[in-house]
C-alpha positions as a printed NumPy array, in Angstrom:
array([[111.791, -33.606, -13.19 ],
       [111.152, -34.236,  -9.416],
       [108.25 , -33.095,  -7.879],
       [108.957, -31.048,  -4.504],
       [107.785, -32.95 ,  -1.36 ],
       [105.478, -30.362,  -0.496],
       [103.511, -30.36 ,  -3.78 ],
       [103.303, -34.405,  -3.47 ],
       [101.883, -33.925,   0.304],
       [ 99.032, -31.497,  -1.304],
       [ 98.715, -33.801,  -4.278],
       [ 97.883, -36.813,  -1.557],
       [ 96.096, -34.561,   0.927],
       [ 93.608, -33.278,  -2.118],
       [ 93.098, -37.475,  -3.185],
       [ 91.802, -38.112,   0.416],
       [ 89.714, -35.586,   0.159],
       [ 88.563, -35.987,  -2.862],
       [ 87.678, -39.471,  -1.83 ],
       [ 86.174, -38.503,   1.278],
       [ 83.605, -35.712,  -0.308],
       [ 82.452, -39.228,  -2.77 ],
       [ 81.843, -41.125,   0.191],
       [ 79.766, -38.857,   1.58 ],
       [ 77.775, -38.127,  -1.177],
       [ 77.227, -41.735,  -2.116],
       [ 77.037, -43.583,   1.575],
       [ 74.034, -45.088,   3.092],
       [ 72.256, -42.229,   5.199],
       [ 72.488, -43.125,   8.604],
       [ 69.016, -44.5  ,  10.53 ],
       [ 67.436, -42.841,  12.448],
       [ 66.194, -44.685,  15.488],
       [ 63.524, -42.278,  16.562],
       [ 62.566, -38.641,  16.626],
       [ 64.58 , -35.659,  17.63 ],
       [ 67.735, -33.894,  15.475],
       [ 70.147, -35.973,  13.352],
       [ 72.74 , -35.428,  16.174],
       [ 70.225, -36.423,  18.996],
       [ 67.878, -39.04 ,  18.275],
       [ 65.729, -40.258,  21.011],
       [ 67.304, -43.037,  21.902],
       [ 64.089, -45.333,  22.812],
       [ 61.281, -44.051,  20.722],
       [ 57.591, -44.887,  22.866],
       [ 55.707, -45.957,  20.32 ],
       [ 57.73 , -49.231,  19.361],
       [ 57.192, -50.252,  22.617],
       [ 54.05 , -52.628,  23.096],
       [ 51.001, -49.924,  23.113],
       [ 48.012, -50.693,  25.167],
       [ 44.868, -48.999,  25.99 ],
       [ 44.691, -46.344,  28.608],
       [ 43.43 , -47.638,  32.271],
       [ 40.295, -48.685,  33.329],
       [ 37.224, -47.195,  33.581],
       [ 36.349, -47.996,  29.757],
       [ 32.96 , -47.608,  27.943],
       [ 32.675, -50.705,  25.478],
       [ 30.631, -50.18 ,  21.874],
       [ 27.447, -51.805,  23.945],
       [ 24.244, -50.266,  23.241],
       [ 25.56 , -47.38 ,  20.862],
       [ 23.504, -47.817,  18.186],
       [ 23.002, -44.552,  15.699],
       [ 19.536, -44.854,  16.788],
       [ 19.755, -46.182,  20.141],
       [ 17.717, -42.991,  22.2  ],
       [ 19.565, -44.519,  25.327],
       [ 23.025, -44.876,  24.403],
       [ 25.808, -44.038,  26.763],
       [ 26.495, -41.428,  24.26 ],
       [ 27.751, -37.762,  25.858],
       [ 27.551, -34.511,  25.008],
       [ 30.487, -34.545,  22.282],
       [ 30.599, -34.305,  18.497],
       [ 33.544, -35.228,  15.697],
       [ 34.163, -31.739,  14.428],
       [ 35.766, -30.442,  11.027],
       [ 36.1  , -26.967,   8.997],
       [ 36.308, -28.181,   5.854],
       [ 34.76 , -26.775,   2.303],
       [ 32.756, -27.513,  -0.439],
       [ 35.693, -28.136,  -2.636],
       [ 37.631, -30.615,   0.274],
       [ 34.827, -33.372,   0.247],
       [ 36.963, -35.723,  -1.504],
       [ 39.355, -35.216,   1.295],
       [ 37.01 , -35.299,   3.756],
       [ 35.228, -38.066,   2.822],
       [ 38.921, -40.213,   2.961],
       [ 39.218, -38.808,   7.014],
       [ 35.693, -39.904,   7.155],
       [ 36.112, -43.3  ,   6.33 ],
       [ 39.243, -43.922,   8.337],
       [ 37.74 , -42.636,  11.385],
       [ 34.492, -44.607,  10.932],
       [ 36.108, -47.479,  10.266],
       [ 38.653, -47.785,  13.193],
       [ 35.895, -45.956,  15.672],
       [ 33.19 , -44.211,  15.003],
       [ 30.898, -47.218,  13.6  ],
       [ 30.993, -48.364,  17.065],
       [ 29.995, -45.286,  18.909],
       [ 27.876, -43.082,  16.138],
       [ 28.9  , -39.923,  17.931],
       [ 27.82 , -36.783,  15.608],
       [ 29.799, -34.936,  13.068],
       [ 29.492, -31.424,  12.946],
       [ 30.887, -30.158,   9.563],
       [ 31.398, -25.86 ,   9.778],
       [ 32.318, -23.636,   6.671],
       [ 32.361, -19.863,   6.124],
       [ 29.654, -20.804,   3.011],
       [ 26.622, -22.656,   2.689],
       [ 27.12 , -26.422,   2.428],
       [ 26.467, -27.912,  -1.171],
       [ 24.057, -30.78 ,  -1.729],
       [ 26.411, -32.582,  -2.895],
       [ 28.663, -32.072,  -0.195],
       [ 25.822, -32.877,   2.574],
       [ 24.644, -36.152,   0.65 ],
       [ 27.83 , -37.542,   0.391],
       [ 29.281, -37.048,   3.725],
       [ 25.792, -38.083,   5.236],
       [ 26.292, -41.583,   3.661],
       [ 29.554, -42.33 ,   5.302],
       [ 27.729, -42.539,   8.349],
       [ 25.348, -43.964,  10.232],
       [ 25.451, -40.998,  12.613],
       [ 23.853, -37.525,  12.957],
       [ 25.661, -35.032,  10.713],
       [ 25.284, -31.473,  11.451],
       [ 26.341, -28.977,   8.715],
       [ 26.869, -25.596,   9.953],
       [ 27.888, -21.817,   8.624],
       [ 30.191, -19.758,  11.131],
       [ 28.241, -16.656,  11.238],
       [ 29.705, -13.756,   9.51 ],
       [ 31.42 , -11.417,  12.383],
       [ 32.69 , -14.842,  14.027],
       [ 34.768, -15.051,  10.874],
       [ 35.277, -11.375,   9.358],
       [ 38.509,  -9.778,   9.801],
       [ 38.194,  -7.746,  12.85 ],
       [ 37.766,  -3.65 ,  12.976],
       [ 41.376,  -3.012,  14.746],
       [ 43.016,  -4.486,  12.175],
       [ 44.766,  -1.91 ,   9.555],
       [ 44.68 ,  -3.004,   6.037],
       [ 47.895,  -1.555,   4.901],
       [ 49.806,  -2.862,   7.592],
       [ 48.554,  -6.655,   6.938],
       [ 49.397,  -6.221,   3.402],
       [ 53.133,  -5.032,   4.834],
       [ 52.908,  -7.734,   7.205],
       [ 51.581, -10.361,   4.254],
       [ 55.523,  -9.284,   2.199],
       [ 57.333,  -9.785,   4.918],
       [ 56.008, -13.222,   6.032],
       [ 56.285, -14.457,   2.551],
       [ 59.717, -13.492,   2.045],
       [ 60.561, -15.35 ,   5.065],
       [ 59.237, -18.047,   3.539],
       [ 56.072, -18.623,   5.746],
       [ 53.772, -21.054,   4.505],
       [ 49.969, -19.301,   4.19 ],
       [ 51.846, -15.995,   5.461],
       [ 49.844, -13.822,   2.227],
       [ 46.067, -15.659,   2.537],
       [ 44.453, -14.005,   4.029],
       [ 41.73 , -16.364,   4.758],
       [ 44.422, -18.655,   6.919],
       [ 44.476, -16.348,   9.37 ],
       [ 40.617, -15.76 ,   9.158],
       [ 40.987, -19.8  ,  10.05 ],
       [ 43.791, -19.715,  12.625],
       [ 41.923, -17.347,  14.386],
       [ 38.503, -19.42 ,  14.33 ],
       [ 39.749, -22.321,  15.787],
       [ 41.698, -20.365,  18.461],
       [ 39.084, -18.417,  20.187],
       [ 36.172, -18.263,  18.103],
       [ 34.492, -21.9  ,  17.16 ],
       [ 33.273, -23.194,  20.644],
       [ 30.846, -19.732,  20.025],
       [ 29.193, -21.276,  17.482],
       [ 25.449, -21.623,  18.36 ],
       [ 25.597, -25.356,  17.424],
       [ 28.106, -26.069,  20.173],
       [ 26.408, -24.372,  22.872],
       [ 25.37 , -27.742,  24.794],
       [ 28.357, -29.853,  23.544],
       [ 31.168, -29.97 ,  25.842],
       [ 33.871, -32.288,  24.307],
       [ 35.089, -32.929,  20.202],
       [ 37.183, -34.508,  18.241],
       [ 38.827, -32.292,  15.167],
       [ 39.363, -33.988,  12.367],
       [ 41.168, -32.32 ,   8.72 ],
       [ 40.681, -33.638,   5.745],
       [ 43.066, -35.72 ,   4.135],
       [ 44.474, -37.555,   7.72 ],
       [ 44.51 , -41.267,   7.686],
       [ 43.327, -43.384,  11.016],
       [ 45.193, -46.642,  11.35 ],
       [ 44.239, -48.641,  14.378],
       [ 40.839, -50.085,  15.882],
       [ 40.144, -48.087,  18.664],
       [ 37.676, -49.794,  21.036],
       [ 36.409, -47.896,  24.071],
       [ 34.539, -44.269,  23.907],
       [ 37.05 , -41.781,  23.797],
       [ 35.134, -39.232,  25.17 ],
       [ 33.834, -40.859,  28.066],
       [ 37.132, -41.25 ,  28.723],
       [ 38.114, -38.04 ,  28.781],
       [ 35.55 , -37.207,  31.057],
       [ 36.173, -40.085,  33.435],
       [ 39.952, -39.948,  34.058],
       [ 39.179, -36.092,  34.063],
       [ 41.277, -35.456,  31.206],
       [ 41.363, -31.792,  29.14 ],
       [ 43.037, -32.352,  25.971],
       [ 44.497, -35.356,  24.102],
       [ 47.131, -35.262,  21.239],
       [ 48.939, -37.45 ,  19.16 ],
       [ 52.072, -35.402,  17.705],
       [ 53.947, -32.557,  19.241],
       [ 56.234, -30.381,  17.092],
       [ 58.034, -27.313,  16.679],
       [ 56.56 , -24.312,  15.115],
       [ 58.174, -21.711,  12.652],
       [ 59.65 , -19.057,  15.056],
       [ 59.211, -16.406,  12.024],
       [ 55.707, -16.568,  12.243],
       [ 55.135, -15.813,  15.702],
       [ 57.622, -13.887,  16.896],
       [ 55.789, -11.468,  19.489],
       [ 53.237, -14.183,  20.26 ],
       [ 55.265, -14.936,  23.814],
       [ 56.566, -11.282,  24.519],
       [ 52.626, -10.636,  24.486],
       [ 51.559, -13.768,  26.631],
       [ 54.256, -12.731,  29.034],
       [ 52.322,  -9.099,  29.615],
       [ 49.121, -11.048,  29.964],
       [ 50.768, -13.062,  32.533],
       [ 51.946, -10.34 ,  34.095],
       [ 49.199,  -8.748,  34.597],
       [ 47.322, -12.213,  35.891],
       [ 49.293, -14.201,  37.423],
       [ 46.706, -15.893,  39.473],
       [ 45.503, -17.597,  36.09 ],
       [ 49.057, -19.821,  36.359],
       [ 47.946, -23.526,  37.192],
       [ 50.125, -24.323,  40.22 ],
       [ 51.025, -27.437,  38.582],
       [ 51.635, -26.231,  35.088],
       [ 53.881, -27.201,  31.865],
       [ 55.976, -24.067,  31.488],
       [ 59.362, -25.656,  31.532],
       [ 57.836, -27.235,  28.162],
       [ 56.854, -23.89 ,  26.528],
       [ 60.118, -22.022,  27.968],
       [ 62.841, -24.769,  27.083],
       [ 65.794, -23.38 ,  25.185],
       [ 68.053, -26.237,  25.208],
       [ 66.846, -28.53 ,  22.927],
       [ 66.052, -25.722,  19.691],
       [ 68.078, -22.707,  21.017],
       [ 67.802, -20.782,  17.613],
       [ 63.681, -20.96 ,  17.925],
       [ 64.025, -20.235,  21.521],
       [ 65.56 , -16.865,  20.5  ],
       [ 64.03 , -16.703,  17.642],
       [ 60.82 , -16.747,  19.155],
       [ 61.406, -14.669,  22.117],
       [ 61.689, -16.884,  24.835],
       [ 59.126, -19.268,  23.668],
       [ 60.339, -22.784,  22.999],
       [ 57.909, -23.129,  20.279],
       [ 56.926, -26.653,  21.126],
       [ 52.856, -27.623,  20.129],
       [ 50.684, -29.901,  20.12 ],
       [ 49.676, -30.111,  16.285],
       [ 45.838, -29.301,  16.43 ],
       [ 44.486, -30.624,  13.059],
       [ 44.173, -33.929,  15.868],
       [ 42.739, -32.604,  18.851],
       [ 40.231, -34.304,  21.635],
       [ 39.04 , -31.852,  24.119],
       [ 37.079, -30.189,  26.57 ],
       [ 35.881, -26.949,  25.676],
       [ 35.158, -26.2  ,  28.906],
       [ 38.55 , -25.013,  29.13 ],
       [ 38.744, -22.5  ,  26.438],
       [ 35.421, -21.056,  27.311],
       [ 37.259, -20.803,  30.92 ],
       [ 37.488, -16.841,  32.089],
       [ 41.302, -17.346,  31.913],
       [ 41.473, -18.698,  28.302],
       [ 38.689, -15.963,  26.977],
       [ 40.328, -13.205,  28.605],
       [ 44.312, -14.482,  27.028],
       [ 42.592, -15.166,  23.463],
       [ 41.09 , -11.363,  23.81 ],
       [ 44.456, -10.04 ,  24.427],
       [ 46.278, -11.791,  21.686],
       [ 43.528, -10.696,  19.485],
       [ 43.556,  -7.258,  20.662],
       [ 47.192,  -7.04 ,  19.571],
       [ 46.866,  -8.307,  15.791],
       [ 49.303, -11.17 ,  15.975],
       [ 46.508, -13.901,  13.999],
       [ 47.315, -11.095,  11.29 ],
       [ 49.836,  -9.72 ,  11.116],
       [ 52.195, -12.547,  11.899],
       [ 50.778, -16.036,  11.411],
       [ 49.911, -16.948,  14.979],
       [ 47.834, -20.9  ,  14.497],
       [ 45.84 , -21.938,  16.887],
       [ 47.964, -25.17 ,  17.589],
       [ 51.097, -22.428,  19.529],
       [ 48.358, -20.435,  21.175],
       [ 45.881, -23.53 ,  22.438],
       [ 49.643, -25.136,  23.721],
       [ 50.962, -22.32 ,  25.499],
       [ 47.476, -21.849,  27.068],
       [ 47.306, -25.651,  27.962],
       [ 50.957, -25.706,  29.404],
       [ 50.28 , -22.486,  31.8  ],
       [ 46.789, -22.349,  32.916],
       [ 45.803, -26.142,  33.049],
       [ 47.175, -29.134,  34.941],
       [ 49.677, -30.829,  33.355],
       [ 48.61 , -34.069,  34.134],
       [ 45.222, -33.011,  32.668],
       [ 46.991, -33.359,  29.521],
       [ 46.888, -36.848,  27.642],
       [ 49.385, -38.681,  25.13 ],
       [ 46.947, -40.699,  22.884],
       [ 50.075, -43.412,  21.958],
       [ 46.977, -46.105,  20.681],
       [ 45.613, -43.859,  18.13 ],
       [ 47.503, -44.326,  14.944],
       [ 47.68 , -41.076,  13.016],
       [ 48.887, -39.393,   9.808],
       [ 48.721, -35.773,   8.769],
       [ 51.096, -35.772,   5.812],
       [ 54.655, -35.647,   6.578],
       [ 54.232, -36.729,  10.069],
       [ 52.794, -39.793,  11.79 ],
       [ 51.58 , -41.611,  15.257],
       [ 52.76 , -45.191,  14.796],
       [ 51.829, -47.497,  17.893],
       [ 53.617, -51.067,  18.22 ],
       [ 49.506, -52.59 ,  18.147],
       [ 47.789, -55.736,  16.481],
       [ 44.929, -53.196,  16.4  ],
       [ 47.026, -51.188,  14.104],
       [ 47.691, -51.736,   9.934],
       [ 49.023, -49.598,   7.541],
       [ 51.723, -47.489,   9.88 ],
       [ 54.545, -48.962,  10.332],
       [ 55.725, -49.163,  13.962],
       [ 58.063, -46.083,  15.394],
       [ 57.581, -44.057,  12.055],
       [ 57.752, -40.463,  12.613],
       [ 58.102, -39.198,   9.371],
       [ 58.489, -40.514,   5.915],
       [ 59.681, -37.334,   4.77 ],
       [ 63.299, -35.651,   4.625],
       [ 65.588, -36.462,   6.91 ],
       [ 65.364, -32.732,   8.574],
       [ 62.208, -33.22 ,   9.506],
       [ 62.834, -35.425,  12.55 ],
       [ 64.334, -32.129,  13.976],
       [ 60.466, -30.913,  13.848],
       [ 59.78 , -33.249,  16.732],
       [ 59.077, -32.065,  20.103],
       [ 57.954, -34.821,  22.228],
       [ 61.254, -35.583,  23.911],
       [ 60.776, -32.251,  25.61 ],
       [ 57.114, -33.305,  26.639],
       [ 58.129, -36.93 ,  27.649],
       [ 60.659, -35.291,  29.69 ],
       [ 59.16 , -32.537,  31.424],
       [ 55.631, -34.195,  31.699],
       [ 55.824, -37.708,  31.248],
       [ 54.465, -40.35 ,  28.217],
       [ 50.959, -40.207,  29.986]])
């Protein structure tokens, strides 16, 4: 019996596509030539071009001996919360960052934990070093949860973030953290006389020989801040975090830095969903578990009276406001842009995402990588939108 033309025309139509749905399960994955979504890769990613030191004025490792009373050493100190129970991971970040700098220069580390330090902990992190190591305990209402905050409503708050999905949403002691490092460590009693640090996590990995003070160089070229990855965050977790820095705005609008970088918070056409999502805010931010900077700035009267508002309003608990959104959107409005400083020669890691300069200084990264994670993750990437409202400085 004769089949109809019709059904034969379905019958073929169904084979191609049939055929089609296999090739696209079983094809190579396309490459991805640098960061940015799968549609919209960056076409010439930075960091496989030929990475060099920033300019002149340098300090050299001369004279910077651990016990050298006259070495060109300045007020700065490697900094880290960490706990008893991370010293294995610590003690990795430690020996990364000694390695590719630190044995040079013998700058401090300053170790801070809501609990006494262990023995353990404090012997085995000393001998990593040749340096000064400094183990401090945040005092007790620099870490509590504070008096405005209602109870109930956190819990309520705690459901709702975790059945978005929100990574740390319930803990209760992550937001004890993310508000620490936003507005309350430069406090600390131990940091009183030390203007500049360097925060290091446990578990990152440090890949290339870096060979001039860092911090002297922040202070030379009159630099502010200095990152090494810029992402996007999870709109869900901050969701009235911009509605609330436009009403401080608002109501000081002389703390705006004439030169500022609020086309980079504000952009919408690169992530439109977190854009709306987020209320305006682009959600772009300079990952903080690497940050070098001046903390000069946050104990500014403009950044102490914006962390006192967001505090005041209960966003570090009940949403998940980090410090890494809040320190960015503070950077890009109340500071000079150009204050603001790509380190492109540090190779970096904090697990899935990586700084990967094209350096013979550099082993172990390999050139251009972004991620080695999912392919999704390359959408995470924000520093197209800082390259291109800023500049690769």
């Amino acid at each position: 019996m004769a089949v109809a033309k019709p059904v034969r025309a379905l019958a073929v139509v169904s084979a191609v596509l049939f055929l089609y749905l296999i090739y696209q399960v079983f094809r190579t994955p396309p490459q991805i030539n640098g960061p940015g979504d799968l549609e919209k890769a960056l076409p010439n990613e930075p960091t496989l071009e030929e990475t060099h030191e920033p300019p002149e004025p340098l300090w050299r490792a001369d004279d910077y001996a651990a016990d050298n009373p006259n070495a060109p050493r300045i007020n700065a100190t490697l900094l880290a919360l960490v706990r008893n129970e991370e010293l294995d991971g610590m003690i990795s970040s430690m020996r990364d960052l000694e390695r590719t700098w630190n044995r040079k220069f013998n700058y401090p580390w300053t170790f801070f934990n809501d609990k006494p330090f262990s023995e353990d902990f404090k012997r085995l992190t000393q001998l990593e070093t040749k340096a000064k190591v400094n183990f401090e305990v945040i005092p007790k209402e620099h870490w509590a949860v504070p008096s405005w905050i209602n109870s109930d409503l956190f819990d309520e708050s705690a459901k709702m973030l975790e059945e978005q999905d929100i990574q740390y949403g319930p803990l209760v002691s992550y937001h004890q953290m993310c508000r620490w490092n936003s507005g309350m460590f430069y406090k600390h009693p131990a940091l009183k006389h030390i203007r500049y640090y360097w925060r290091v996590e446990p578990k990152v990995h440090f890949f290339c020989d870096i060979d001039y003070d860092v911090f002297r160089y922040m202070q030379d070229h009159n630099k502010t801040y200095g990152f090494t990855i810029n992402l996007y965050d999870a709109p869900q977790s901050i969701p009235t975090l911009w509605p609330e820095t436009k009403r401080f705005i608002a109501a000081h609008p002389e703390y705006l830095h004439k030169n500022n970088a609020r086309d980079w918070v504000e952009d919408k056409r690169r992530r439109p969903e977190h854009h709306l999502a987020a209320n305006g805010y682009s959600t772009c931010h300079f990952w903080s578990n690497f940050e070098i900077a001046d903390m000069e700035f946050w104990r500014s009267k403009a950044y102490e009276e914006y962390f006192e508002h967001l505090d005041r309003a209960g966003g570090f608990f009940y949403e998940r406001w980090g410090d890494a959104p809040v320190h960015s959107i503070a950077l890009g409005l109340f500071e000079d842009k150009s204050k603001i400083h790509w380190f492109r020669d540090i190779g970096y890691q904090h697990v899935p995402y990586f700084n990967c300069p094209n350096s013979p200084k550099c082993s172990g990264c390999k050139t251009g990588r972004f991620t080695d994670g999912e392919r999704f993750l390359f959408k995470e990437d924000c520093r197209p939108n800082w390259f291109n409202y800023v500049g690769l400085d």
